[in-house]
C-alpha positions as CSV (number, residue, x, y, z in Angstrom):
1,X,-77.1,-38.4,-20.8
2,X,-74.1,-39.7,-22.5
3,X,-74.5,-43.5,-23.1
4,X,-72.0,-46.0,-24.5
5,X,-73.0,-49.2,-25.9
6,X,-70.1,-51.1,-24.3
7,X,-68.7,-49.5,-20.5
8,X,-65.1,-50.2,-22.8
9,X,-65.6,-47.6,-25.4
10,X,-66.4,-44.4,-23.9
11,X,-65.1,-42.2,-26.9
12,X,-66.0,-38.5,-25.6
13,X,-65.9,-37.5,-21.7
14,X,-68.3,-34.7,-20.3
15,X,-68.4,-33.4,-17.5
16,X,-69.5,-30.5,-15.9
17,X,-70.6,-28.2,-12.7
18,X,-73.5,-26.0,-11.4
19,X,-74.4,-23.7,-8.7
20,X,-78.1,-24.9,-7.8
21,X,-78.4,-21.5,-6.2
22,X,-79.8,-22.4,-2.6
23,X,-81.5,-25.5,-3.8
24,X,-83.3,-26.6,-0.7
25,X,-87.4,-28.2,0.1
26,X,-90.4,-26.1,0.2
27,X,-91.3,-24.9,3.6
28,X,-87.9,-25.6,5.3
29,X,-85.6,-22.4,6.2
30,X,-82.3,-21.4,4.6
31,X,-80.0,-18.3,5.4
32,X,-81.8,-15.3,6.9
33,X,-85.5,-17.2,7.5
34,X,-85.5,-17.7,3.8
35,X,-87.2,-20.6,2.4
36,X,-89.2,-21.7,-1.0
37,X,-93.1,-21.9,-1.2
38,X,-94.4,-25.4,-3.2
39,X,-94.9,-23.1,-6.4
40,X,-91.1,-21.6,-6.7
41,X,-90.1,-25.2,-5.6
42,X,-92.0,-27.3,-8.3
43,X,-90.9,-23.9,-10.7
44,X,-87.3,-24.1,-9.4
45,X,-86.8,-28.0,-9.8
46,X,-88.5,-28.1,-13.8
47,X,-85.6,-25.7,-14.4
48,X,-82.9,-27.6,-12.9
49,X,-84.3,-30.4,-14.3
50,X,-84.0,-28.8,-18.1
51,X,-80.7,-27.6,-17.3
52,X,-79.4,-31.2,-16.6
53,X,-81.2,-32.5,-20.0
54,X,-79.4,-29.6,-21.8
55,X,-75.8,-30.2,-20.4
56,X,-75.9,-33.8,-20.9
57,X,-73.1,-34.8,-18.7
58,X,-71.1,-38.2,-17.7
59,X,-70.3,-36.9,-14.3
60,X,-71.0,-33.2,-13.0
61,X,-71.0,-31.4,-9.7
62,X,-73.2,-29.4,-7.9
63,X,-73.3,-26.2,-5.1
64,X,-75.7,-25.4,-2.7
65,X,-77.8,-28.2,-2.4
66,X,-79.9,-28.2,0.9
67,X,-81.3,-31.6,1.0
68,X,-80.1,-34.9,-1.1
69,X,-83.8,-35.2,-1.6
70,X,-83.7,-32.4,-3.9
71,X,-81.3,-33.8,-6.0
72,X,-83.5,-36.7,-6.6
73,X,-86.6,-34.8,-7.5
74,X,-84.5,-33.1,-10.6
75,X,-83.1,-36.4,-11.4
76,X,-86.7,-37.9,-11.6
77,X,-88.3,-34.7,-12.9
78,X,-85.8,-34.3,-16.0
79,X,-86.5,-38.3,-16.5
80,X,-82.9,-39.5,-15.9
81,X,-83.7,-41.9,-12.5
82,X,-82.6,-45.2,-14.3
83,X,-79.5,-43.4,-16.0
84,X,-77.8,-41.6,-13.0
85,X,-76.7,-42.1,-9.4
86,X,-76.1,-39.0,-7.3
87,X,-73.5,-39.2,-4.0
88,X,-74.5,-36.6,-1.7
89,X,-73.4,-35.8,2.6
90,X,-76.7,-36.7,3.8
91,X,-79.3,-39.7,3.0
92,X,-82.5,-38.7,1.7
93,X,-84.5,-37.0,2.9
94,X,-82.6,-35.4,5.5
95,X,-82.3,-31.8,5.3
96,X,-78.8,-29.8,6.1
97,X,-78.1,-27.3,8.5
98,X,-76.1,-25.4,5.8
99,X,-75.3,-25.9,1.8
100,X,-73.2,-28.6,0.7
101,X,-71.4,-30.3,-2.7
102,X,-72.7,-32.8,-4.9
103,X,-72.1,-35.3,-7.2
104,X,-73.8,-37.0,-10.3
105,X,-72.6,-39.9,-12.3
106,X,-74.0,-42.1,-15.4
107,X,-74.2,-45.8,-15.8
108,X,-70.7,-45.2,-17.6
109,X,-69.3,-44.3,-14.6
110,X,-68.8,-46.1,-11.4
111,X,-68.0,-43.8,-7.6
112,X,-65.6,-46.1,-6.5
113,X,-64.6,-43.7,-3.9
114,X,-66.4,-41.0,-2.3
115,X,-65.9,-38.5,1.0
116,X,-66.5,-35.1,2.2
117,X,-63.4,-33.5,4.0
118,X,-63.8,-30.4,6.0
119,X,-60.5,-29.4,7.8
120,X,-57.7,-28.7,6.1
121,X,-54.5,-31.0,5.0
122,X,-51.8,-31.1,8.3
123,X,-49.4,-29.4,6.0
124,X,-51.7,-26.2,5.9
125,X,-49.9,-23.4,8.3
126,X,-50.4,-20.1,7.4
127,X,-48.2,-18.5,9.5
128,X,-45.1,-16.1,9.3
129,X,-43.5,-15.3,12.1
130,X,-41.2,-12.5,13.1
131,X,-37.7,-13.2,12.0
132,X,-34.9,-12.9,14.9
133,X,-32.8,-10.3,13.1
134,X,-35.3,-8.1,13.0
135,X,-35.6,-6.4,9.1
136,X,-38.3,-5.7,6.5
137,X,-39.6,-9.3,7.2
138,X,-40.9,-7.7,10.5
139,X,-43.6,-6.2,8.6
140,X,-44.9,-9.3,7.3
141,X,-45.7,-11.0,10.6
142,X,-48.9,-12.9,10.6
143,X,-51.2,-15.6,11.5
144,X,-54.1,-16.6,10.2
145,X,-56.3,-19.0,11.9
146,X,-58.5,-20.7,9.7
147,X,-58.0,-24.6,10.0
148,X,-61.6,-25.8,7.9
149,X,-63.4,-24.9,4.9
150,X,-66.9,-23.4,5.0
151,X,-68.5,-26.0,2.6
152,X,-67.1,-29.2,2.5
153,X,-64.8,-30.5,-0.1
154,X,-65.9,-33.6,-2.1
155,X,-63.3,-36.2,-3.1
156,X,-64.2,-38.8,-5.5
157,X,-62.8,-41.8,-7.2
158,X,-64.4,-42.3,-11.0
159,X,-63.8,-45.6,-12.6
160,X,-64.2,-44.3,-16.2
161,X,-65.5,-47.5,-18.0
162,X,-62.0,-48.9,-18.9
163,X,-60.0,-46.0,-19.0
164,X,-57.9,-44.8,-16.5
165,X,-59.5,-43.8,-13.1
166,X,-60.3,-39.8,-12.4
167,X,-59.6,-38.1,-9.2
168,X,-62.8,-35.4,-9.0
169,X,-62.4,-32.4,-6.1
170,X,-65.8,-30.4,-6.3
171,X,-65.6,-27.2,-4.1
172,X,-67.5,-24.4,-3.4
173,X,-65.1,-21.4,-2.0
174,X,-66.2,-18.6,0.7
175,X,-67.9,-16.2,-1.5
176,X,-67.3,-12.6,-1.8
177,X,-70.1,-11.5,0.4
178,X,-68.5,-9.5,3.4
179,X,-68.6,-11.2,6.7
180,X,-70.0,-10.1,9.6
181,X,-68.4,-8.5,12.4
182,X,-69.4,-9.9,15.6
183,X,-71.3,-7.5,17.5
184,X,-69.1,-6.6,20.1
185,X,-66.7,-5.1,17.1
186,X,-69.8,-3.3,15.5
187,X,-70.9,-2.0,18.7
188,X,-68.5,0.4,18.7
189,X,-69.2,3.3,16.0
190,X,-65.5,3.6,14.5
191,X,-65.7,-0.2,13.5
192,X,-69.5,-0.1,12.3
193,X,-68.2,2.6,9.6
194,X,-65.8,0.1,8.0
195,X,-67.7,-2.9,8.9
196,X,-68.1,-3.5,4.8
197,X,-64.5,-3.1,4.2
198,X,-63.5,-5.2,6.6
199,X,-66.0,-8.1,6.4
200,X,-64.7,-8.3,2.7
201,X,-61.2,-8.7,3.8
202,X,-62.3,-10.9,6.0
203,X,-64.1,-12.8,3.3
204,X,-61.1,-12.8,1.2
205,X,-58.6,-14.4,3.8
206,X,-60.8,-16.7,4.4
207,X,-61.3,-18.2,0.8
208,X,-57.4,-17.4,-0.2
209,X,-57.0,-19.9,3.0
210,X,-59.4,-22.6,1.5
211,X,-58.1,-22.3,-1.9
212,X,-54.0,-23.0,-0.3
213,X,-55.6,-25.9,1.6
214,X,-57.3,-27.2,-1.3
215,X,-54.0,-26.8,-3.7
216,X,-52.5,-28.9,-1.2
217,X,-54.7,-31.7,-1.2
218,X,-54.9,-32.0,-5.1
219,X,-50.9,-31.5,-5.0
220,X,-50.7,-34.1,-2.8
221,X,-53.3,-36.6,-5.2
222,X,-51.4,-35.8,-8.3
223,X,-47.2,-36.7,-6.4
224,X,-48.8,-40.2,-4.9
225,X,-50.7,-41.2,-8.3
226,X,-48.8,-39.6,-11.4
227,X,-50.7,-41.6,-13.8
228,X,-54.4,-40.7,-12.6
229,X,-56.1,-37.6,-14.2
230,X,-57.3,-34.7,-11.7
231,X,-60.3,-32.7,-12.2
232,X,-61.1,-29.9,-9.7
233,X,-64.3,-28.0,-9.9
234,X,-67.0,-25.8,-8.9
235,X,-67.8,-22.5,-7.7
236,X,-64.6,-20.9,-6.9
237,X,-66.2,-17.2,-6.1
238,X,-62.8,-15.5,-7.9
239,X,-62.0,-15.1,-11.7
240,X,-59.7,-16.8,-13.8
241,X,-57.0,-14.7,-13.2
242,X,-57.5,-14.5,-9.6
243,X,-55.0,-14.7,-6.9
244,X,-57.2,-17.7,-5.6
245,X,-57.6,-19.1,-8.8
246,X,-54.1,-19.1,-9.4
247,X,-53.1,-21.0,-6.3
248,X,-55.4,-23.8,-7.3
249,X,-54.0,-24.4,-10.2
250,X,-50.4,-23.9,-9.2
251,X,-50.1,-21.5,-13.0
252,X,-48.7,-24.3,-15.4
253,X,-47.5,-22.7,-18.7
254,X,-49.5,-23.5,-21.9
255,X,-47.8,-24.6,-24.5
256,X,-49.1,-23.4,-28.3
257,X,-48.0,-26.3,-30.0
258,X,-46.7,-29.8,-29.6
259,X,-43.0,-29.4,-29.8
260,X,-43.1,-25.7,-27.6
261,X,-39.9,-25.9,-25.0
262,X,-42.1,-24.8,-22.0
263,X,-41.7,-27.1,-19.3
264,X,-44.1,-29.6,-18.6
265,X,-45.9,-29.2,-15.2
266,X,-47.0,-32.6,-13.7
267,X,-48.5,-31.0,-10.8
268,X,-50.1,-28.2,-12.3
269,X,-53.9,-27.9,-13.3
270,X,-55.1,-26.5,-16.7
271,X,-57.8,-24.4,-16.7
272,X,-61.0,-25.1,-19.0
273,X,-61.6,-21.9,-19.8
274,X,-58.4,-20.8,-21.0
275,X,-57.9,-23.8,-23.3
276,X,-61.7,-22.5,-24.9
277,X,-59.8,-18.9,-24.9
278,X,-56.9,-20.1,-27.1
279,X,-59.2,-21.5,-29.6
280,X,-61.5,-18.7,-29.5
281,X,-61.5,-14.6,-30.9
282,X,-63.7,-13.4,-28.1
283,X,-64.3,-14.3,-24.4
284,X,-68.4,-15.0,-24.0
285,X,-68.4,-17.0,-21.1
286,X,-69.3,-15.7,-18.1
287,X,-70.6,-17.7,-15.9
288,X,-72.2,-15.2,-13.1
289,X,-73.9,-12.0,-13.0
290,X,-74.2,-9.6,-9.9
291,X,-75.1,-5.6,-10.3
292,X,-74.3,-6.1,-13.9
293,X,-70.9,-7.2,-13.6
294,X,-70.4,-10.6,-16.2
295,X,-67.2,-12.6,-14.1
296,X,-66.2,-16.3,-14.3
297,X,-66.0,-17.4,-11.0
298,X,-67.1,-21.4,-11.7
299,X,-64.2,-23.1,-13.1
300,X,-63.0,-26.7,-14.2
301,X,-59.4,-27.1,-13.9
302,X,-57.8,-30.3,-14.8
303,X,-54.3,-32.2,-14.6
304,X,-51.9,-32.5,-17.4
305,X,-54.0,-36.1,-18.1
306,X,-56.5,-34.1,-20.1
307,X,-54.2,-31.2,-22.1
308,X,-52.9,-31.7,-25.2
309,X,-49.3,-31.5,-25.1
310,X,-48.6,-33.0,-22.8
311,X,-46.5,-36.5,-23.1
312,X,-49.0,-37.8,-20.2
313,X,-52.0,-36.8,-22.0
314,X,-54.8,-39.3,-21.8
315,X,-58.0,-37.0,-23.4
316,X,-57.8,-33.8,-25.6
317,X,-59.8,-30.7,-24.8
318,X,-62.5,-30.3,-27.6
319,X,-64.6,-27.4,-26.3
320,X,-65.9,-25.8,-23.4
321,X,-70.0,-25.6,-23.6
322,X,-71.3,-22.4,-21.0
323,X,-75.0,-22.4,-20.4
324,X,-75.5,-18.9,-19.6
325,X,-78.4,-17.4,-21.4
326,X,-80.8,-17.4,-18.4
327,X,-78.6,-15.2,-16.7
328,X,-79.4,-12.8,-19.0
329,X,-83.1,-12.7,-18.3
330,X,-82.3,-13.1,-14.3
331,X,-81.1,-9.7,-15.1
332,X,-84.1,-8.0,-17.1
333,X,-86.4,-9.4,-14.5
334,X,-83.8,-7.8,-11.6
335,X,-85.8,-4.5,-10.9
336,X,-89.4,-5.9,-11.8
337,X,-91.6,-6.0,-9.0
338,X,-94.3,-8.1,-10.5
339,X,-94.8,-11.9,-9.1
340,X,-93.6,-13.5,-12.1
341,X,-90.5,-11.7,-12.4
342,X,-90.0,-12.9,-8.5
343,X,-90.5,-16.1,-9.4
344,X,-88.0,-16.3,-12.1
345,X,-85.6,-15.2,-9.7
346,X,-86.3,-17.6,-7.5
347,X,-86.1,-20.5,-10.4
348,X,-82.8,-19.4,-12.2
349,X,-79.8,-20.2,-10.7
350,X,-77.5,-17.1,-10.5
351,X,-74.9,-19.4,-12.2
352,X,-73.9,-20.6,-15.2
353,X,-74.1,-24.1,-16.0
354,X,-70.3,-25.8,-17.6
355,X,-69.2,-28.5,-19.3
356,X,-65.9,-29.5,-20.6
357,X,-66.0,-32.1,-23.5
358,X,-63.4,-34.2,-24.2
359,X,-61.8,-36.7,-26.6
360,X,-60.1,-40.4,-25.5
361,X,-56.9,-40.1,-27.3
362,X,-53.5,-40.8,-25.7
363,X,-50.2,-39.4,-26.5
364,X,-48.6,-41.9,-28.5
């Protein structure tokens, strides 16, 4: 892990996020009856525990943790216990109900603030109703009734050893998995045909609901403390250029150089990934694999605090690290049938691991 000498002269900032990839203790269930034998759990944890090594982080957030007391058992096994604190829903060793956020600071980093929100903001209402006149609006009547997220939302305070504080939202969006019908809808053979389709729209409402609710709250962080950075991240479950994505962020204009005439956006978040784009030819990072498909769906957006032209600019972006090699062999070892190929499954998160690395430099 990153250490400074002296809590005043943090130089370079990383940070980072992973999807544990139902992280969760031997013997206890998760979705569907699932749950880990000792072997893939011991297996399972020595990855993670590698993973966290490798990525070397200040401050980093995780998905799909089961139990905080998994958490702890990669912190000891990758030898970091006296070097990081971890801020999790539940007190070790309870064990969820359902997955949940995490978070992960060094001794250069104090929580200073901490919580878990699960409804959405008041402000949230995402309803249209049908105009009195009648007209083409008519056909955009709606109401969608969703008025929590799935997983909770983790808000954080970062006291960043002398410079100024970071506001961290870690969030893990409804997935695209289809939802399921209830079974008075599938019961009847018309629905049961299109049960796929619909469960996906389903699915899709759902997280383009939790991704409004969420670009409300961090809209609502950046108007009340203009001067405090914002980092949101996690597994978003859409791509960069997502309609999801895009409301997240609120689509600030990049500028290409210092003196461009785009507009600054103070309430607009810059994605990671785009800034690596910009400096690179070629786009390698993926960060998720499924029937082949390479997508980015885990993202680190941040607040005009950390971009580089703008006149608010605390940090500049120096690189985006993606740790996505094991994905790779997930997929050799995805029609094996032999017991080790299971078990690397079972030990490799289906996510890519990212950092962002930045430099302390202020606009002058």
């Amino acid at each position: 892990m990153p250490k400074a000498s002296d809590r005043t002269k943090i130089r370079q900032l990383r940070f980072g996020t992973l999807n544990l990839q139902n992280l969760q203790l031997p013997g206890e269930p998760m979705y569907h009856g699932n749950a880990l034998t000792k072997k893939e759990y011991e297996a399972k944890v020595r990855w993670l525990a590698d993973m966290v090594r490798r990525m070397d982080v200040h401050f980093m957030t995780f998905q799909e943790l089961w139990s905080p007391q998994c958490l702890l058992d990669v912190i000891d096994e990758a030898g970091l216990s006296d070097e990081l604190r971890i801020a999790t829903e539940l007190k070790p060793p309870a064990v969820g109900k359902a997955i949940s956020v995490a978070l992960v600071a060094n001794d250069d980093i104090r929580i200073t603030r901490k919580k878990w929100l699960r409804d959405f903001p008041k402000e949230v209402q995402l309803k249209k109703r049908k105009p009195k006149g009648g007209g083409n609006e008519i056909d955009y009547e709606m109401s969608v009734n969703i008025k929590r997220f799935s997983r909770s939302v983790l808000v954080a305070k970062l006291d960043l050893a002398g410079r100024p504080p970071v506001h961290v939202y870690g969030a893990h969006l409804k997935s695209k998995l289809p939802i399921r019908l209830d079974a008075e809808e599938t019961r009847r053979a018309t629905v049961k045909r299109h049960s796929e389709a619909l469960g996906s729209a389903l699915a899709t409402i759902r997280r383009t609901a939790e991704a409004a609710a969420l670009r409300t709250m961090i809209r609502n962080q950046l108007l009340k403390d203009e001067d405090e950075a914002v980092v949101a991240m996690g597994d978003l479950n859409d791509t960069t250029y997502s309609t999801t994505t895009a409301i997240i962020s609120g689509q600030p204009k990049f500028r290409l150089f210092a003196k461009a005439g785009t507009r600054e956006n103070t309430t607009g978040l810059y994605s990671v990934g785009l800034m690596q784009d910009l400096a690179s030819f070629r786009d390698t990072a993926y960060t998720y694999v499924h029937n082949g498909e390479r997508e980015s769906l885990d993202h680190i957006l941040v607040s005009q605090h950390l971009y580089d032209y703008s006149r608010r600019r605390s940090w500049s972006f120096r690189r985006m690290e993606v740790y996505n090699d094991h994905l790779d062999e997930r997929l050799r070892n995805e029609n094996r049938t032999s017991a080790a190929a299971a078990l690397k499954r079972k030990m490799l998160s289906d996510h890519a691991g990212i950092v962002a690395v930045f430099d302390y430099n202020p606009a002058k």
